[in-house]
C-alpha positions, 0 to 999 in steps of 0.5 A: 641877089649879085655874087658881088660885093662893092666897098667904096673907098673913096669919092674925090674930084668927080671920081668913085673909087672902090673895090669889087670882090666875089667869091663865086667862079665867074665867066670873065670879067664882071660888068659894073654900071653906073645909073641916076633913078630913072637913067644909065649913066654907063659903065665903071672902068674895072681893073684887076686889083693887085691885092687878091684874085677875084678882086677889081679897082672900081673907078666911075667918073660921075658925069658933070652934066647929071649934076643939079641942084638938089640931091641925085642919088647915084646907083652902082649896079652889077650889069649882069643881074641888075642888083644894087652894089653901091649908092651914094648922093650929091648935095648941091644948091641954096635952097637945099637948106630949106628942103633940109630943115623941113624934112627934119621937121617931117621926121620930129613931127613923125616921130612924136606921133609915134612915141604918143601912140606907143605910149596910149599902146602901153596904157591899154596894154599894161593895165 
C-alpha cells in the first residue's frame, strides 16, 4: 500500500500529465516509475506543484517505440514500494475491431450463463 495518491489530469500528444499527493511525512522527493506488464519504461519527470505542500505535477512521456498495435496497458508505480498509482491503455490497430466484438460476445455469452444460473438458484431456493 503506497501513501501516495496519483490523479490523472490528462494524457495529450504522447504526454500523461497528473497530480501526485500524500499526506504522510516523506524523506525527499518521491519517485514515480513508469512500467508496460512485463517491462519498466523508466522514471516520471516530478515537479513540486504550486498548489499545495506534499503535492508534484507528474509528466510521463509515453515512449513511441512501446506502441503496437493492440492495447498495451501502462502502469504508474510508486518506485519505493512497488504499488500501483495509476493505469491506463492505448488502443491501436484494424484488427482491433474484431478483438473487440469478440470479447463483447465473450461477456454477453457469460453473462447469460450467469443470469440463467441465478435464476435455476431462485426456483430451488424459493419453493
Amino acid at each position: 500500500m503506497s501513501d501516495l495518491t496519483l490523479t490523472r489530469r490528462r494524457i495529450r500528444a504522447g504526454l500523461y500529465e497528473g497530480i501526485l499527493t500524500t499526506k504522510a511525512r516523506l524523506k525527499g522527493e518521491p519517485v514515480v516509475e513508469l512500467h508496460l506488464p512485463d517491462s519498466s519504461l523508466g522514471e516520471v519527470t516530478l515537479a513540486p506543484a504550486a498548489e499545495a505542500k506534499k503535492t508534484w505535477d507528474v509528466r510521463a512521456r509515453i515512449p513511441s517505440l512501446s506502441i503496437n498495435e493492440g492495447i498495451q496497458t501502462y502502469i504508474l508505480k510508486d518506485g519505493a514500494s512497488g504499488a500501483t498509482l495509476d493505469t491506463f491503455a492505448v488502443v491501436t490497430g484494424e484488427p482491433l475491431d474484431d478483438d473487440l466484438r469478440t470479447e463483447f460476445a465473450l461477456l454477453r455469452a457469460e453473462l447469460d450463463m450467469l443470469k440463467r444460473a441465478f435464476r435455476a438458484h431462485v426456483n430451488e431456493t424459493g419453493k
